[in-house]
LOTORRO-402970 format. One record per residue: residue number from 1; chain; x, y, z of N, C-alpha, C, CB in turn. Coordinates in steps of 0.1 Angstrom, whole numbers, plus 5000, padded with zeros to 4 digits. Glycine has a CB too. Layout:
% residues N
NUM|A|X|Y|Z|X|Y|Z|X|Y|Z|X|Y|Z
...
***
This chain:
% residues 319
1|A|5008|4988|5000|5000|5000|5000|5009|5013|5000|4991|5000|5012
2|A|5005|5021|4991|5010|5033|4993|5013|5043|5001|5008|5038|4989
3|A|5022|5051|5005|5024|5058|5021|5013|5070|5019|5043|5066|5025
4|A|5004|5075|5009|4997|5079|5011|4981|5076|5015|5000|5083|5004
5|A|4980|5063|5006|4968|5053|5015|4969|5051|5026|4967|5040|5012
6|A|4979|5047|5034|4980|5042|5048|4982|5056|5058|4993|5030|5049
7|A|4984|5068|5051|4984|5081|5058|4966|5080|5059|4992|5096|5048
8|A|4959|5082|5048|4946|5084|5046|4937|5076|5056|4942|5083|5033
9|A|4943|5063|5056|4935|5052|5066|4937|5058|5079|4941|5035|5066
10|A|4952|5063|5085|4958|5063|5097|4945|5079|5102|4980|5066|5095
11|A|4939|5087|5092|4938|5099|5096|4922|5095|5096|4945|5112|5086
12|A|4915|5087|5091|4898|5082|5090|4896|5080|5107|4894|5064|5079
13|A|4908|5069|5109|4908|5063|5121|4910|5067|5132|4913|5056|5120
14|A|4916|5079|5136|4918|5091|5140|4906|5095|5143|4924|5097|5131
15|A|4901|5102|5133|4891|5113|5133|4878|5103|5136|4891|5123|5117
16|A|4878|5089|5135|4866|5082|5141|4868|5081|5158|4865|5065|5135
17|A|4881|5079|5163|4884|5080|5176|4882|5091|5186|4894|5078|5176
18|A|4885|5096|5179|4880|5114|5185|4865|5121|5183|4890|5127|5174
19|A|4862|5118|5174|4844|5118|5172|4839|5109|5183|4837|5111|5155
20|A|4842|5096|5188|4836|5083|5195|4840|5092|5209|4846|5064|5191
21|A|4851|5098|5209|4856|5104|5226|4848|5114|5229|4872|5111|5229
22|A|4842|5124|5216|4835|5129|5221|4822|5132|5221|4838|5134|5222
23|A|4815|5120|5216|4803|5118|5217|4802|5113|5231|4798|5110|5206
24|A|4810|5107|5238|4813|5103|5250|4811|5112|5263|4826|5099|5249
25|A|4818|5121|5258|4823|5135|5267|4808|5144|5267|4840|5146|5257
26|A|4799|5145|5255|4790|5152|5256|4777|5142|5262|4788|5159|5242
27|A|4778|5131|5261|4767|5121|5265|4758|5121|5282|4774|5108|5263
28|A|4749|5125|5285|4737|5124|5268|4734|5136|5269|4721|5114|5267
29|A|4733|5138|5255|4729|5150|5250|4716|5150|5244|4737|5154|5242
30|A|4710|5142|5240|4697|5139|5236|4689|5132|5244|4697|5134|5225
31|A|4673|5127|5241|4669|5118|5249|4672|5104|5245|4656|5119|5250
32|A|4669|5095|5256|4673|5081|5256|4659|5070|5252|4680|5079|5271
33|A|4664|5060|5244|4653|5056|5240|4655|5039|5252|4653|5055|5220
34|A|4644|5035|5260|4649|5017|5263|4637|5011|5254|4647|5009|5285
35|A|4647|5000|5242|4637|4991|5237|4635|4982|5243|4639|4987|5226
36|A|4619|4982|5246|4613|4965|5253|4604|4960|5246|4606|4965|5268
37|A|4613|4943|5238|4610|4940|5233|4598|4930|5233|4618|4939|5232
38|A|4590|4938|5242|4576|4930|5247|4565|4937|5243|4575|4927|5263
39|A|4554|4931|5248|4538|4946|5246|4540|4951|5261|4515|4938|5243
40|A|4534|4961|5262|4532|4971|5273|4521|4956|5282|4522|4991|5265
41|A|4526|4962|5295|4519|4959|5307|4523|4947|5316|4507|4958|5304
42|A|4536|4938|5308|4542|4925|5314|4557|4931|5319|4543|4911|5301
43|A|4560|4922|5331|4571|4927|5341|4582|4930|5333|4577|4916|5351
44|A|4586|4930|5321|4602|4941|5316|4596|4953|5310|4615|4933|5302
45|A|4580|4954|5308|4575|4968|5305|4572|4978|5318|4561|4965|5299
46|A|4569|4969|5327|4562|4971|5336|4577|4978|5350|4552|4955|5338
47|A|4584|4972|5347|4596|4974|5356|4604|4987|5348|4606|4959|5358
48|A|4608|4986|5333|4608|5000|5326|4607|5011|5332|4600|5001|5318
49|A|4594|5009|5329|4589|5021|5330|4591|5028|5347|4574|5020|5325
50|A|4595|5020|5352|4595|5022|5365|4609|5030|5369|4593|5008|5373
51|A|4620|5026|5364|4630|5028|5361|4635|5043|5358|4631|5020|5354
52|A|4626|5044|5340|4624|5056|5337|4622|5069|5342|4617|5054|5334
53|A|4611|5067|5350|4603|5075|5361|4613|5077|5369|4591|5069|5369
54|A|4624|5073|5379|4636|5077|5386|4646|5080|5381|4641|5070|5394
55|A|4652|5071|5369|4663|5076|5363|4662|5089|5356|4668|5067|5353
56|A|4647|5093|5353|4649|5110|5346|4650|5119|5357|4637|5117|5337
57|A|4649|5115|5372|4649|5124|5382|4665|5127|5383|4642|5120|5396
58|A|4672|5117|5378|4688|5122|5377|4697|5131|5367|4695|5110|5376
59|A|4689|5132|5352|4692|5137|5344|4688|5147|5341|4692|5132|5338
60|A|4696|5158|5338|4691|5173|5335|4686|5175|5323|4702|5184|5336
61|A|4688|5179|5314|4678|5183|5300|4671|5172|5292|4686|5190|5289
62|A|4677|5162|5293|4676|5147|5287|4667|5135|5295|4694|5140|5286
63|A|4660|5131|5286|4651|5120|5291|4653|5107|5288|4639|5123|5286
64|A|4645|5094|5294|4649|5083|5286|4631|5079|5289|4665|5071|5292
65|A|4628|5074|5277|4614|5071|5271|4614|5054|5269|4612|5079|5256
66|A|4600|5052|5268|4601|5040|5268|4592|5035|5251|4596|5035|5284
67|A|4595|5027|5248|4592|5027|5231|4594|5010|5227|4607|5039|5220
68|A|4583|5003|5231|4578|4989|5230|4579|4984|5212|4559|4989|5236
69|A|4590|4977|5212|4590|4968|5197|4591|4948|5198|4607|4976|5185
70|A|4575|4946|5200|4573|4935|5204|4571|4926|5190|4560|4936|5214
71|A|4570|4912|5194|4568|4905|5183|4580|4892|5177|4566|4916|5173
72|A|4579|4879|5179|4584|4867|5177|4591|4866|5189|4592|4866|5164
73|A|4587|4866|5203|4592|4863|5212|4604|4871|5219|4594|4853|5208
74|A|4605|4881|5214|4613|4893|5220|4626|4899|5205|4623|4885|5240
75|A|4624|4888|5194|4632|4890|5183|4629|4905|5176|4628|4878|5172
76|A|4621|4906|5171|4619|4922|5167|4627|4932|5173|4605|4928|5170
77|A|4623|4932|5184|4630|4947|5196|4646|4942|5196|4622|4947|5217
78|A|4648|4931|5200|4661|4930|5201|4672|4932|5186|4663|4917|5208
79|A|4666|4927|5179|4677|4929|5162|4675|4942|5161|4671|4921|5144
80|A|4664|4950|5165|4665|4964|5161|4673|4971|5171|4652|4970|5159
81|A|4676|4966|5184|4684|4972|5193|4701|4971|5187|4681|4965|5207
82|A|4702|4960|5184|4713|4947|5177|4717|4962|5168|4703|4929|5165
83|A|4711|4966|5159|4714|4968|5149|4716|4987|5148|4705|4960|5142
84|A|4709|4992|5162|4710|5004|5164|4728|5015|5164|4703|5004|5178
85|A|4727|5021|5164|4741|5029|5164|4746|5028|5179|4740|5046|5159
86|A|4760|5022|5181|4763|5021|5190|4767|5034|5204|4771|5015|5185
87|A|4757|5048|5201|4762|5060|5211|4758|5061|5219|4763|5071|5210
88|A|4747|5051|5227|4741|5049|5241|4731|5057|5239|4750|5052|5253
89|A|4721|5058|5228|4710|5068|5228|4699|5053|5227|4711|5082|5212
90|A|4706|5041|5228|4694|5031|5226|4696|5022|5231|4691|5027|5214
91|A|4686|5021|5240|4689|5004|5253|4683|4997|5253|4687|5003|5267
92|A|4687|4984|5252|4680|4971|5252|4676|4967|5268|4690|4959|5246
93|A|4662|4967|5268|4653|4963|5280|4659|4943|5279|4631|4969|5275
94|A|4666|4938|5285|4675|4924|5278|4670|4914|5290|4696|4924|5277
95|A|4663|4906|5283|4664|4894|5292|4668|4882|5291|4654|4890|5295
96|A|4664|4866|5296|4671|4859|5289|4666|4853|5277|4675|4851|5296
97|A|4658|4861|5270|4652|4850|5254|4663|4858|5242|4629|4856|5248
98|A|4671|4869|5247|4682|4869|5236|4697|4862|5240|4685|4885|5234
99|A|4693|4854|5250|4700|4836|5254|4698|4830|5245|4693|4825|5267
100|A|4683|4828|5245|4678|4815|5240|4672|4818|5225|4668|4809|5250
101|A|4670|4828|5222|4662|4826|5207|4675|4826|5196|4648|4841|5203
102|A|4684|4826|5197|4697|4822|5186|4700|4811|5187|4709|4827|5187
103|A|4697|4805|5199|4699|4786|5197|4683|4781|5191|4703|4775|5218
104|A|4675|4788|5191|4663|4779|5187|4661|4785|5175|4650|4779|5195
105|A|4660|4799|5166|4658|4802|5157|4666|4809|5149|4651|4806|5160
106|A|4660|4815|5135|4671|4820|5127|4671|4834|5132|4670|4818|5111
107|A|4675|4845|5142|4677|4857|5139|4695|4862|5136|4668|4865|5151
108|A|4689|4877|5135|4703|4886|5133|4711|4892|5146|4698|4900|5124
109|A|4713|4886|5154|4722|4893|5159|4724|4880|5173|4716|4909|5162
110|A|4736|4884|5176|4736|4873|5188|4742|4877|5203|4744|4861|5183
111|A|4743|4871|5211|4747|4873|5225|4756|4885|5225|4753|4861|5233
112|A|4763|4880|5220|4778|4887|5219|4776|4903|5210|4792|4874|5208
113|A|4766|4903|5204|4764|4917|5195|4761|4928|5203|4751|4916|5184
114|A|4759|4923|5220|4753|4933|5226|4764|4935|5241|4737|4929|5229
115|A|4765|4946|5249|4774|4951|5258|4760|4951|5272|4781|4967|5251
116|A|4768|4943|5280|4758|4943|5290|4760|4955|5301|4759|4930|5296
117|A|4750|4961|5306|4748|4975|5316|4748|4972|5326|4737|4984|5315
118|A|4737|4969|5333|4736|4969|5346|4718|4955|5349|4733|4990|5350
119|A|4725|4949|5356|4706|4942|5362|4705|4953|5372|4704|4921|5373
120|A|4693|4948|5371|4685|4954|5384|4673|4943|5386|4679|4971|5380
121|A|4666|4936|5380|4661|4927|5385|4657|4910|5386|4656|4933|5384
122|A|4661|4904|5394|4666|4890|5393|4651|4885|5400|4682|4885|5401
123|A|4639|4879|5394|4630|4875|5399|4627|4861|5399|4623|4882|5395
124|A|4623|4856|5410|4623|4842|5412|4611|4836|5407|4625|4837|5425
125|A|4613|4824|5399|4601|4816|5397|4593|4808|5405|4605|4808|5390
126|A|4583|4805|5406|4569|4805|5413|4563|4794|5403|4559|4821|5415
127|A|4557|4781|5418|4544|4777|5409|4528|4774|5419|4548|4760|5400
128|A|4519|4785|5408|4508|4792|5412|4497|4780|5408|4507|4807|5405
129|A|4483|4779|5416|4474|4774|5413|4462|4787|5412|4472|4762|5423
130|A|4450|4781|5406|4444|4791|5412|4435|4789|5430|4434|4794|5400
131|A|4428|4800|5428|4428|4798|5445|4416|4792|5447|4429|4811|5455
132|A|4410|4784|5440|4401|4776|5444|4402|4764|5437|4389|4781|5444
133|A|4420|4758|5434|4422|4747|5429|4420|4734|5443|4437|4748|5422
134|A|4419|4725|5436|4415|4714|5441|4428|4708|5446|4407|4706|5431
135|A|4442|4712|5440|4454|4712|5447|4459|4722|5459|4463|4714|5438
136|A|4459|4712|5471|4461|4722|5487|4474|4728|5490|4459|4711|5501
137|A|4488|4723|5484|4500|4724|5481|4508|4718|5476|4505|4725|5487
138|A|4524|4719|5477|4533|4712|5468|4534|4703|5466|4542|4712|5467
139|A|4533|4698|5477|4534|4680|5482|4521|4670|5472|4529|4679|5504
140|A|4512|4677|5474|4500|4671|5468|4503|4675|5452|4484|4678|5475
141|A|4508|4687|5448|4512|4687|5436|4524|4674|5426|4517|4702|5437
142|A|4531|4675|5437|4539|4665|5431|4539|4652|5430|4548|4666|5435
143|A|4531|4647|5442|4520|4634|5441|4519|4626|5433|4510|4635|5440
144|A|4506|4640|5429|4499|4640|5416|4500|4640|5402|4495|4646|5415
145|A|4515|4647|5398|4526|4649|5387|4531|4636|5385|4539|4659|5391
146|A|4530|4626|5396|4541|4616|5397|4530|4605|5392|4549|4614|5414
147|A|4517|4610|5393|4507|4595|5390|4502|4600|5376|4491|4592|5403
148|A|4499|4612|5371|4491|4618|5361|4498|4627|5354|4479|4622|5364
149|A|4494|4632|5343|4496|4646|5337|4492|4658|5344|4488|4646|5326
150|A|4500|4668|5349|4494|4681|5355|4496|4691|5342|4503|4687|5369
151|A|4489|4695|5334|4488|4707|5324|4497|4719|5335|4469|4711|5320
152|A|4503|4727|5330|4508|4739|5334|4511|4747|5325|4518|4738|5339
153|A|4509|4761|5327|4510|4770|5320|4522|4779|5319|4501|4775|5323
154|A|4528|4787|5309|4538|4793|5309|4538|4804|5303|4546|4786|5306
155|A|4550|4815|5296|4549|4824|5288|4558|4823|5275|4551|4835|5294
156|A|4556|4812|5274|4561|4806|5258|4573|4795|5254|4567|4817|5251
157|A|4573|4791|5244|4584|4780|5240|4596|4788|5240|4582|4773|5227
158|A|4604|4777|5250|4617|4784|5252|4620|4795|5263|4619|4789|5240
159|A|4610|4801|5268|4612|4815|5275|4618|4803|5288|4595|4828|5278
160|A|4623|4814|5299|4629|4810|5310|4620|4802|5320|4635|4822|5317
161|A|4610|4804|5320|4601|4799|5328|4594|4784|5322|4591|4811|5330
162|A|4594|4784|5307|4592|4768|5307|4604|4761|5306|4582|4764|5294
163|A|4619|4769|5303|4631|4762|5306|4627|4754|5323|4645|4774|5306
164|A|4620|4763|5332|4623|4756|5344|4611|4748|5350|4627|4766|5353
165|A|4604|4745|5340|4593|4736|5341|4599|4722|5338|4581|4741|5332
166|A|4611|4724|5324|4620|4713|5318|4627|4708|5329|4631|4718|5308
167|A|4633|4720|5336|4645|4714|5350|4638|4707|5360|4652|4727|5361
168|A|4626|4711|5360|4615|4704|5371|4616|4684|5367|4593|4712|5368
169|A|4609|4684|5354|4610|4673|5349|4623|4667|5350|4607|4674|5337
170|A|4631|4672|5345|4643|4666|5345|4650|4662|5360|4651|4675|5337
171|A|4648|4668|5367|4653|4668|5381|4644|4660|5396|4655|4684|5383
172|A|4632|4663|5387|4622|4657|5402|4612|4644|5392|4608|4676|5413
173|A|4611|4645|5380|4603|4633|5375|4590|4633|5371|4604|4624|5384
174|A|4588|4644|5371|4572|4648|5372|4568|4646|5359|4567|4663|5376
175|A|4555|4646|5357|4547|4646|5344|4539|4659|5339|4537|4634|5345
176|A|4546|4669|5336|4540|4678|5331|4539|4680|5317|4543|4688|5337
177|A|4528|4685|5313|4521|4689|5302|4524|4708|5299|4506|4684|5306
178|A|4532|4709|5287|4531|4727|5287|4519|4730|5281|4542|4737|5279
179|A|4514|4740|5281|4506|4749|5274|4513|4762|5272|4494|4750|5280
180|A|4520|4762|5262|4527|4780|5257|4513|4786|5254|4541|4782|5238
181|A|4515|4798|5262|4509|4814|5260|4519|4822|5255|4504|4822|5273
182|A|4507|4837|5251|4515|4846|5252|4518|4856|5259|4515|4849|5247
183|A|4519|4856|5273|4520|4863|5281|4515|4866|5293|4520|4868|5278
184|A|4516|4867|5300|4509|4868|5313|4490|4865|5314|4513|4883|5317
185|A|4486|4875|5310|4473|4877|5303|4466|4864|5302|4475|4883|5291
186|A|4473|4858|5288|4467|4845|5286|4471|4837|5295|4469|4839|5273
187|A|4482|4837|5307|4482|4826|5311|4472|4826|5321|4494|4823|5313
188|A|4468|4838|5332|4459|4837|5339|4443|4831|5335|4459|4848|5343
189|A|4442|4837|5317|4432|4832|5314|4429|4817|5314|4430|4836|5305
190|A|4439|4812|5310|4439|4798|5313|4439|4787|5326|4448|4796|5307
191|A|4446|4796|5333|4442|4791|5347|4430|4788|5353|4445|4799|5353
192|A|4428|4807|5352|4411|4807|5358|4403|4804|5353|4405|4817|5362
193|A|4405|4800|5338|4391|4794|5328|4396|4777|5330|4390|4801|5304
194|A|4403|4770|5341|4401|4757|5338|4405|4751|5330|4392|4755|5336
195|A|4416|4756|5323|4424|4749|5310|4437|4747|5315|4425|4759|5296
196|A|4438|4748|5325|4458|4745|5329|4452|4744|5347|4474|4768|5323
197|A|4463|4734|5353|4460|4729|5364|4468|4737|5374|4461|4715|5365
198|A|4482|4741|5365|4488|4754|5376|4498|4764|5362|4502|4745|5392
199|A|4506|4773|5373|4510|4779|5360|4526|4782|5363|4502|4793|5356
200|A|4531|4786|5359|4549|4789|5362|4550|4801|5354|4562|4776|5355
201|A|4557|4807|5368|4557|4828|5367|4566|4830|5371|4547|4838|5377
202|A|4571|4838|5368|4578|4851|5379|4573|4858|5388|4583|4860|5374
203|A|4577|4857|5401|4569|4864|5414|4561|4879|5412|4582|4868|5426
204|A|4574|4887|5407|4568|4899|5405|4554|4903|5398|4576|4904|5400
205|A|4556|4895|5383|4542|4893|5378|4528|4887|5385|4544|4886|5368
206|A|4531|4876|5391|4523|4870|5397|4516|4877|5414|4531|4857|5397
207|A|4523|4884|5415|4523|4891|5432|4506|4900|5434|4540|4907|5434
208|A|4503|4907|5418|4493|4914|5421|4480|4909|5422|4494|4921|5413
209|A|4482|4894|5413|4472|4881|5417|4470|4875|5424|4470|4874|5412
210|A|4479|4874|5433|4482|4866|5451|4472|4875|5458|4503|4869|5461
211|A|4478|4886|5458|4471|4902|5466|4456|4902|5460|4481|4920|5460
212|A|4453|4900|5451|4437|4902|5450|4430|4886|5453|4431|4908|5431
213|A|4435|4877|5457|4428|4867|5459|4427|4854|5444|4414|4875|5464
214|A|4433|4860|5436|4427|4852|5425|4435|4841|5419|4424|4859|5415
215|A|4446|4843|5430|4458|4830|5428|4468|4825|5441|4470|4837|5415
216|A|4474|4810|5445|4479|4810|5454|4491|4802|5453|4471|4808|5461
217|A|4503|4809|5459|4515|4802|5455|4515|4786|5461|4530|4812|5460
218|A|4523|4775|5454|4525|4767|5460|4541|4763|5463|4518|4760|5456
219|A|4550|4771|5456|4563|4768|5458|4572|4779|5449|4566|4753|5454
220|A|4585|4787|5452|4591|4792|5449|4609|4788|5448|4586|4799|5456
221|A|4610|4793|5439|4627|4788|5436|4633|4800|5442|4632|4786|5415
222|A|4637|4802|5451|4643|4811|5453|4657|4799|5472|4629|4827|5457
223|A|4670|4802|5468|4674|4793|5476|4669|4790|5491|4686|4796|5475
224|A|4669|4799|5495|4658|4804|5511|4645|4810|5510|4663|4815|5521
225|A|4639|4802|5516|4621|4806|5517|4620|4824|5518|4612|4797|5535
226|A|4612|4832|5511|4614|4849|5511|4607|4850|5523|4606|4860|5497
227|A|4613|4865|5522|4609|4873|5534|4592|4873|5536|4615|4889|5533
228|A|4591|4878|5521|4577|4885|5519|4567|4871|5516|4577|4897|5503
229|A|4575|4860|5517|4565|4846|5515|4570|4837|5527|4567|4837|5498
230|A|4570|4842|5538|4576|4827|5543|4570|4818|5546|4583|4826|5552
231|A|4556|4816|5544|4552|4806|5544|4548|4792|5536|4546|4811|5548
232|A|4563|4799|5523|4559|4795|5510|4572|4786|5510|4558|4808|5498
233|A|4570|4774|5506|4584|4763|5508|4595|4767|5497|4581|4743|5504
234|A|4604|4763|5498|4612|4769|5478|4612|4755|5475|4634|4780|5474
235|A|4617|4754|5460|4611|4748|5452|4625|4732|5460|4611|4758|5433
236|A|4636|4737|5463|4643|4726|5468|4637|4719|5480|4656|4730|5471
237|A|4635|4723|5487|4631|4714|5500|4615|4709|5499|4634|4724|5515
238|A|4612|4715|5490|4597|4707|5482|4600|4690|5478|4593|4718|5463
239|A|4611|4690|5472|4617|4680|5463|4618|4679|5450|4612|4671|5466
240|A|4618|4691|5444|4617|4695|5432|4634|4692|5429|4610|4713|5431
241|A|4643|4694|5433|4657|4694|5435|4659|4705|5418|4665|4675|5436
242|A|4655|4712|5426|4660|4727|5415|4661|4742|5427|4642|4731|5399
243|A|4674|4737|5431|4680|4752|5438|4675|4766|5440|4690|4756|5434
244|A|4680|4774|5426|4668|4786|5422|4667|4788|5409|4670|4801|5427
245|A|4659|4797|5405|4658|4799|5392|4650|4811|5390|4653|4788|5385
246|A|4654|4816|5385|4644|4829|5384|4652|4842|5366|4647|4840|5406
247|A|4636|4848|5368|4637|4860|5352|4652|4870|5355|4618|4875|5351
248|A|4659|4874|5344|4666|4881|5346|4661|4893|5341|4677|4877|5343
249|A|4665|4907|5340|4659|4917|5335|4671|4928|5338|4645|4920|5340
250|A|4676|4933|5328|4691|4946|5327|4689|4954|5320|4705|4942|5323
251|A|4701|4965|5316|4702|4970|5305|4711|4964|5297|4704|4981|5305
252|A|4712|4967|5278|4723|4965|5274|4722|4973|5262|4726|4952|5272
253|A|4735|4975|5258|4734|4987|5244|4745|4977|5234|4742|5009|5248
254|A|4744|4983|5223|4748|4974|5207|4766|4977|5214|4741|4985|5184
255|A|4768|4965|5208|4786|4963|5212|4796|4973|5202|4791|4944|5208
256|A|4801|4981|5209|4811|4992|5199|4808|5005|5207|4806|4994|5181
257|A|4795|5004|5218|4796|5013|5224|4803|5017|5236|4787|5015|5224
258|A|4804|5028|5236|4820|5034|5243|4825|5029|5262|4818|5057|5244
259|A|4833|5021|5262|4831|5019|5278|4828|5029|5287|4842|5015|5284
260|A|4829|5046|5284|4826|5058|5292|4813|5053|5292|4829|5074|5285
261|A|4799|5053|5282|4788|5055|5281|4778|5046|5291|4786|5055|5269
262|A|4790|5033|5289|4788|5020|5296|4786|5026|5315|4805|5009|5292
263|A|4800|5030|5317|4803|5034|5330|4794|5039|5333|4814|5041|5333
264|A|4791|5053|5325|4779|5061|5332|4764|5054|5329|4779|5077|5324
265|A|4760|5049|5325|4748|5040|5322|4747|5033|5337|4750|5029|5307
266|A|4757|5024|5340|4754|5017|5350|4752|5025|5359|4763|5007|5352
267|A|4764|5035|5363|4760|5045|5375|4746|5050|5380|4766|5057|5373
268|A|4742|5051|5366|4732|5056|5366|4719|5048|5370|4731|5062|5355
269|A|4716|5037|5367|4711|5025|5374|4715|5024|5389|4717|5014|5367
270|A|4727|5023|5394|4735|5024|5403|4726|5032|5415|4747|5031|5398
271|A|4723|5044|5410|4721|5055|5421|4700|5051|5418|4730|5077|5414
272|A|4697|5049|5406|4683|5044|5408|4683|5039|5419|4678|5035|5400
273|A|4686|5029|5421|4688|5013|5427|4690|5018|5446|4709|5002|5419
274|A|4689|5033|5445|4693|5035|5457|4683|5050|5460|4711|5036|5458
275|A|4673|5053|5448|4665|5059|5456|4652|5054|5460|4664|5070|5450
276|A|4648|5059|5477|4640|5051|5483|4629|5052|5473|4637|5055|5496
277|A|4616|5059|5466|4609|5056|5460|4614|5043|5448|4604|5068|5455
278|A|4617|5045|5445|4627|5034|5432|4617|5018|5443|4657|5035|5436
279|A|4630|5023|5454|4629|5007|5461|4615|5005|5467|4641|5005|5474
280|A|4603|5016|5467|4595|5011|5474|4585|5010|5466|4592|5015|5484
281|A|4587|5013|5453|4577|5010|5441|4578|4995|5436|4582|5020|5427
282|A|4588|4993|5437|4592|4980|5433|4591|4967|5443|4606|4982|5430
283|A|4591|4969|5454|4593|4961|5466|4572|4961|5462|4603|4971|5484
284|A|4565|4976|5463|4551|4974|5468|4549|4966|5452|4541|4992|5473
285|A|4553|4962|5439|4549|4951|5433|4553|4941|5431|4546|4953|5426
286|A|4561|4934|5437|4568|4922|5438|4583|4921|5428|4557|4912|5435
287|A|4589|4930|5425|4599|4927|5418|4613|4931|5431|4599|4935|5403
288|A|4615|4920|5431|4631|4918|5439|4642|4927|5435|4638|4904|5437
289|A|4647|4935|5444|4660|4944|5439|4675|4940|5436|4662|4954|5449
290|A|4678|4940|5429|4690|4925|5422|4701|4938|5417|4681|4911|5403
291|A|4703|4951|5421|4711|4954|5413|4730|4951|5409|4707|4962|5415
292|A|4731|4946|5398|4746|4942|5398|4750|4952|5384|4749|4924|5396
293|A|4763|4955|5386|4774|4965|5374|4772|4958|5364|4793|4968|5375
294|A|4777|4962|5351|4784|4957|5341|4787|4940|5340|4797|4965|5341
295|A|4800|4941|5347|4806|4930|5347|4797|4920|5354|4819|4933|5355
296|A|4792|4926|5368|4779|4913|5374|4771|4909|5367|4769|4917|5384
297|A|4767|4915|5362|4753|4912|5349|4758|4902|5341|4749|4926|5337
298|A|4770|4904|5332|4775|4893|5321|4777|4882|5330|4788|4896|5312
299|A|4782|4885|5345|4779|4870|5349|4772|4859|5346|4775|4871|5358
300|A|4755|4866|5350|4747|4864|5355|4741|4856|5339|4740|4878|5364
301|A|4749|4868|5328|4741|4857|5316|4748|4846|5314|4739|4863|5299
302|A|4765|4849|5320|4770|4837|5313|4765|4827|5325|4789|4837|5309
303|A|4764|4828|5332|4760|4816|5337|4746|4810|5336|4761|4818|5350
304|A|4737|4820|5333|4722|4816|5330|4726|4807|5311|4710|4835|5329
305|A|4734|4812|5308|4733|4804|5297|4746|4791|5296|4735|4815|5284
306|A|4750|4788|5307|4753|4772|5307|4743|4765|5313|4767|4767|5314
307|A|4738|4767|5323|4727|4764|5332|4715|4766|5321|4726|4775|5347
308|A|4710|4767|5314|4702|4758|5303|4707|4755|5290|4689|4764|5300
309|A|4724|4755|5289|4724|4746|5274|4718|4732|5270|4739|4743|5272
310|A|4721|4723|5282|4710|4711|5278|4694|4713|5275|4710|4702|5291
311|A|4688|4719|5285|4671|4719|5277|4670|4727|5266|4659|4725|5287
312|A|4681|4739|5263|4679|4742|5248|4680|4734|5242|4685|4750|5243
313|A|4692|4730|5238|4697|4714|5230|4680|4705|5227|4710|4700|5244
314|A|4676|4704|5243|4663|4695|5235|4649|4701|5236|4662|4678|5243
315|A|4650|4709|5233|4634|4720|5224|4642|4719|5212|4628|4744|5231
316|A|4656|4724|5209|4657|4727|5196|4656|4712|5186|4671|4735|5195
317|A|4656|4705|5195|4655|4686|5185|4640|4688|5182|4657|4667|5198
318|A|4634|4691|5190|4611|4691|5185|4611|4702|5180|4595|4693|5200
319|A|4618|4710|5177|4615|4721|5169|4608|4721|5153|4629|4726|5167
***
């Protein structure tokens, strides 16, 4: 190559580095968009927006909005997040189905396409009857699993919560039956219309239907029985022999974006995570305060995604 090509390359590259430092240095300068790749009114909408509402009490001229792109199981919102410009003007609302929907399907973008921010909420899985089931508790649940088919309900093929209906099977022997929904909604409908014998949730979601009467926990995955349930066994000393398990929910932005934007993103979560309304909005609807940095978070996926490489492996064989 010519010493003038490799001048011209040396000076692009340059002038991209210095543009990248100080888009950095001014950030944010505009408003902030979080994509959640769900419909409005289920726990990573629902927790959003919650978020929102404190994190703009921290920011001076700049807002962050919330802007729902739902559709194929959280695929839509996320390739479009995937695919956004990396200057922290666009956040992936991330859970674990951008784990799992690249081992089960064809999309554009994968684990690694994205820079993880901050969790903030780690919510444990629950299994709910309704409250005038004919099942009294776990014990009688598992029984029963062990002589017959129990139908159970979930929020879709593959999502985290029928992964841990798989672990159930796999670990305690039961005979369950899924029924994939789409979402919360339908799964109560199915419940309370008599079509599913129990259901598998996430606490937080499930908490506002405990509280009105229209549903009753029979066991929780969380390693020690909760504060706010203790009368509720977890799912190990049931005999389920499944430790914990529960929804993850964080931020993340498209990979290339600046570790400054990173840093401050999380902080900014950070100091959420620590104002008292924050924590008593969240506590008064059942989502558990889980906040971890950057680095904690990618933990949390790399470990959530060895801890179900086997049941992916076998949904993706019945696929």
């Amino acid at each position: 190559m010519k010493k003038a090509g490799i001048i011209k390359i040396l000076t692009i590259a340059i002038s991209c580095t210095l543009f990248s430092q100080t888009q950095a240095a001014d950030y944010p300068s505009k408003d902030i968009r979080i994509i959640v790749p769900f419909t409005p009114g289920g726990g990573v909408d629902t927790t959003s927006r919650i978020i929102a509402e404190y994190a703009n009490e921290e920011l001076n001229d700049t807002k962050i909005k919330i802007e729902n792109r739902a559709g194929g199981g959280g695929v839509v919102g996320q390739t479009y997040a995937a695919r956004a410009e990396p200057d922290g003007y666009t956040i992936l609302a991330m859970t674990s189905s951008v784990v799992t929907n690249p081992k089960l399907k064809p999309v554009a973008y994968k684990v690694s396409d994205f820079e993880p921010v901050a969790l903030y909420n780690y919510d444990p899985e629950v299994i709910a009857v309704a409250s005038d089931s004919d099942i009294d508790d776990i014990q009688e649940f598992i029984e029963l699993a062990k002589k017959q088919d129990i139908h159970i309900t979930e929020a879709g093929n593959a999502t985290s919560h029928h992964l841990s209906g798989m672990a159930i099977i796999e670990n305690a022997g039961l005979n369950l039956k899924f029924i994939h929904t789409k979402g919360f909604g339908k799964q109560l409908q199915a419940l309370l219309g008599g079509h599913a014998d129990a259901a598998l949730w996430p606490y937080g979601e499930a908490k506002p239907q405990i509280d009105a009467g229209k549903i009753r926990l029979l066991a929780i995955a969380t390693p020690e029985r909760m504060i706010d349930q203790p009368d509720i066994p977890t799912w190990k000393e049931s005999g389920l022999n499944v430790n914990e398990w529960a929804t993850f929910r964080g931020w993340a932005v498209p990979k290339g974006t600046s570790p400054k934007i990173v840093t401050y993103l999380s902080d900014l979560m950070g100091k959420v995570n620590q104002n008292p309304g924050y924590i008593q909005k969240m506590k008064a609807q059942g989502f558990p305060l889980s906040y971890q940095d950057a680095s904690g978070y990618k933990a949390v996926i790399d470990g959530y995604d060895s801890l179900t490489e086997s049941l992916i492996k076998k949904i993706a064989k019945t696929e």
